[in-house]
C-alpha positions in Angstrom: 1.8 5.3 14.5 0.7 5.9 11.4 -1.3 9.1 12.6 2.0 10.4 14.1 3.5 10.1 11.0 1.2 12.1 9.0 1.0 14.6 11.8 5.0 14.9 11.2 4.9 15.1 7.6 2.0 17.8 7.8 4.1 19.7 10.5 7.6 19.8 8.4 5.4 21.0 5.2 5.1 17.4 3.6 2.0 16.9 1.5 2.1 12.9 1.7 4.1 10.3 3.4 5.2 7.8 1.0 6.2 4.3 2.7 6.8 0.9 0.6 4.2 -2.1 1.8 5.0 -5.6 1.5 2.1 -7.3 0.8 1.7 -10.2 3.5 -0.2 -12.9 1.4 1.9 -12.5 -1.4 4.0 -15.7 -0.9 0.8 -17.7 -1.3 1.0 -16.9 -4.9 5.0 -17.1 -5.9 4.2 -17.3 -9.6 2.2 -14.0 -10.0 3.7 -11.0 -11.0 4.1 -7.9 -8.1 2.6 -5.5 -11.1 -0.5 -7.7 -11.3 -0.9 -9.0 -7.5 -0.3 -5.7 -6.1 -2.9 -4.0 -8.2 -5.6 -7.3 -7.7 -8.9 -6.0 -6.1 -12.0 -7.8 -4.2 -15.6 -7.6 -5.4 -15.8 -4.3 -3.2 -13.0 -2.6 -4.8 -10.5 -2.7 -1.8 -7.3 -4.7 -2.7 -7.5 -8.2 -2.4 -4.0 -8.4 -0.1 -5.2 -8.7 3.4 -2.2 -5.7 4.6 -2.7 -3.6 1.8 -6.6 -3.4 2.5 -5.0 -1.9 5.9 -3.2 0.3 4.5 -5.5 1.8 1.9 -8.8 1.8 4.7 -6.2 3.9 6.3 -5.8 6.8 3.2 -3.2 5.2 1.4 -3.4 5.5 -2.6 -1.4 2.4 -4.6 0.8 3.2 -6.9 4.0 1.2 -8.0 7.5 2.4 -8.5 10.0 0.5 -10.4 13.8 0.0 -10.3 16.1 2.3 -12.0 
């Protein structure tokens, strides 16, 4: 799926598809900030959130986006 969607984005002239993660482990640790958590990485420098080490083996980049 994910394929098909860069395939899209490339087709309509789109340089990146942009998509907000949840992180799936992150109710294990309630008490840590999203900022920090988010950002945390393993030994081998691939995020320590088992989804978002899906996600960036796949291409994805991190980057955070707050609020207005």
């Amino acid at each position: 799926m994910l394929s098909a969607m860069r395939d899209n984005a490339r087709a309509k002239g789109f340089g990146e598809v942009v998509a907000p993660v949840r992180p799936s482990a992150k109710h294990l640790e309630p008490w840590a900030p999203m900022e920090e958590y988010a950002f945390r990485t393993r030994e081998d420098g691939l995020p320590h959130d088992p989804w978002l080490r899906v996600h960036v083996r796949a291409g994805a980049s991190r980057r955070w986006h707050r609020r207005r």
